[in-house]
N, C-alpha and C positions, 0 to 999 in steps of 0.2 A: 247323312250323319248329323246328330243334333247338334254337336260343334261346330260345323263349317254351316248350319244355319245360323247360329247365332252369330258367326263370323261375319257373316252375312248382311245380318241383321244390325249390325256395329259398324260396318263400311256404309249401310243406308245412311246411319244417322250422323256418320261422319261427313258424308257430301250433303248433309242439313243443315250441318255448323254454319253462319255467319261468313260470309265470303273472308273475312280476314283473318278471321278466327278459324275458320278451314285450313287456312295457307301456313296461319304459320302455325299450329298445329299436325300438318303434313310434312312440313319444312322440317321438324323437331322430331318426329315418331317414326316416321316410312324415308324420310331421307337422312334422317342423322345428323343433321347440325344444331350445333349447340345454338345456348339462348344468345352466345356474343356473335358466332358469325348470322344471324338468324336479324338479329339486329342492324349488322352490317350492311347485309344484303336489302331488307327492305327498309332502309334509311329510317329506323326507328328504335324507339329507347329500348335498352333490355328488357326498365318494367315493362311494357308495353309488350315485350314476346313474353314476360312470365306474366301476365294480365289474361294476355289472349288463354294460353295455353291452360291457366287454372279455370278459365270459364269454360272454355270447350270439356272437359273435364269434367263438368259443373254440368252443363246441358245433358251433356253423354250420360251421365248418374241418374239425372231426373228425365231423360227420355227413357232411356234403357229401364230403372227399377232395380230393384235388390238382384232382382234372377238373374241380371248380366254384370254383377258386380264382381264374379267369379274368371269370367273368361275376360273382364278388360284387365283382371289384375295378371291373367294369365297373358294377353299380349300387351302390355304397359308395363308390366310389370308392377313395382313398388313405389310408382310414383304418385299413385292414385292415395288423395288424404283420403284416411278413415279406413281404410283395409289393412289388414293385418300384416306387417311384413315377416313373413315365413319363407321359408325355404323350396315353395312351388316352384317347380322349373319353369324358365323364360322359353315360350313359347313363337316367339317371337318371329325366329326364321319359320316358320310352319304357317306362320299371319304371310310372312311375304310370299312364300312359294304358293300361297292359296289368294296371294292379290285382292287383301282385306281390303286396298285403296290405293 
């Protein structure tokens, strides 16, 4: 199914990120913690998890291309600058039960 390659295709480039910028990017997306306990845990400033997290974002856009600009809004949801925020359904549990990362 051309979803679950691009899902796919989105988890490749997600273990391409920046080891740091992978972590706490993972830390934030696939495990749910916010930018304060995120900072907590790896003894570093908030800006520094909203740094990491806008650049990985930032790579993920310019690896991926416009063509996957559709399914990261569909598992990221609205957080993604520069996408439209509508009413698409979050996707989201479908990204973990198919272990995008």
């Amino acid at each position: 199914n051309i979803i679950e390659s691009m899902i796919t295709i989105v988890n490749t480039e997600i273990k391409n990120l920046p080891p740091k910028c992978q972590r706490i990017f993972i830390l934030s997306k696939k495990e749910g913690l916010t930018n304060i306990e995120i900072s907590e845990h790896l003894y570093v400033s908030i800006k520094t998890v909203e740094t990491q997290i806008t650049k990985a974002f930032g790579i993920l856009r310019e690896k991926l291309g416009k063509k996957y600009e559709m399914i990261m809004f569909l598992i990221f949801g609205s957080e993604i600058k520069g996408l439209a925020n509508d009413t698409l359904p979050h996707l989201w549990d479908f990204c973990k039960d198919a272990e995008i990362f």
